[in-house]
C-alpha angles and dihedrals in degrees: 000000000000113000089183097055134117122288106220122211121195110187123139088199115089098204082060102060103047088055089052081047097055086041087059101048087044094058093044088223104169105210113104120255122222128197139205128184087178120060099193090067090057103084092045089050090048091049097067118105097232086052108104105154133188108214143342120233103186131182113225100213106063132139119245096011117020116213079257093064103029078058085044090062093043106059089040087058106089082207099056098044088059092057093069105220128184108231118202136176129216115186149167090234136072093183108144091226085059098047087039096052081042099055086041080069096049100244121184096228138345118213138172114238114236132224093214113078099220097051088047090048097050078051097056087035090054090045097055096040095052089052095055097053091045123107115231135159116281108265108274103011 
């Protein structure tokens, strides 16, 4: 488990990101944040061996490679299984088809992305708190 990992975001919009962004500066969480517009790129960058994330937040609806499949190749990689990392959606939609297909994949949490910025941000806060105080198997066990 590595608390002062990366946090991973996987989000394709651009006004997204830079919410979660200023969500992230806000809370003064220290762990680098990392992210990617293009989902495709997300399996080579958690291969490599200095990578040691904390945790993954990833979008559904993205073009090339949706959260669903990116979550797909993850938990089909021997390697990044053994990393332990928590996966976690955050999405626009609370449809139950979206949080059962979701849960199917294992996912870690499943939570509806907010339009004002102190509820997202108690979210992202609660996330992250909750994930430093979880017990997990050591990285590469």
């Amino acid at each position: 488990m590595n608390l002062n990992g990366e946090i991973i975001v996987v989000e394709d919009d651009v006004d997204d990101r830079e919410f979660l962004d200023d969500i992230f500066k806000s809370l003064q969480i220290p762990n680098k944040v990392v992210f990617f517009e293009d989902s495709t790129e997300v399996v080579q960058y958690l291969l490599k061996d200095e990578v040691r994330p904390f945790l993954v937040l990833s979008d559904i609806n993205m073009p090339k490679l949706d959260g669903y499949e990116l979550r797909v190749q993850i938990m089909a990689n021997q390697i990044l299984l053994k990393k332990c990392v928590p996966y976690i959606f955050l999405s626009t939609s609370k449809e139950p088809e979206y949080i059962r297909k979701a849960f199917e994949l294992a996912v870690h949490g499943y939570f509806q992305k907010e339009e004002d910025f102190g509820k997202y941000k108690e979210i992202v806060s609660n996330i992250v708190s909750y994930w430093k105080s979880c017990q997990r198997p050591l990285i590469g066990w």
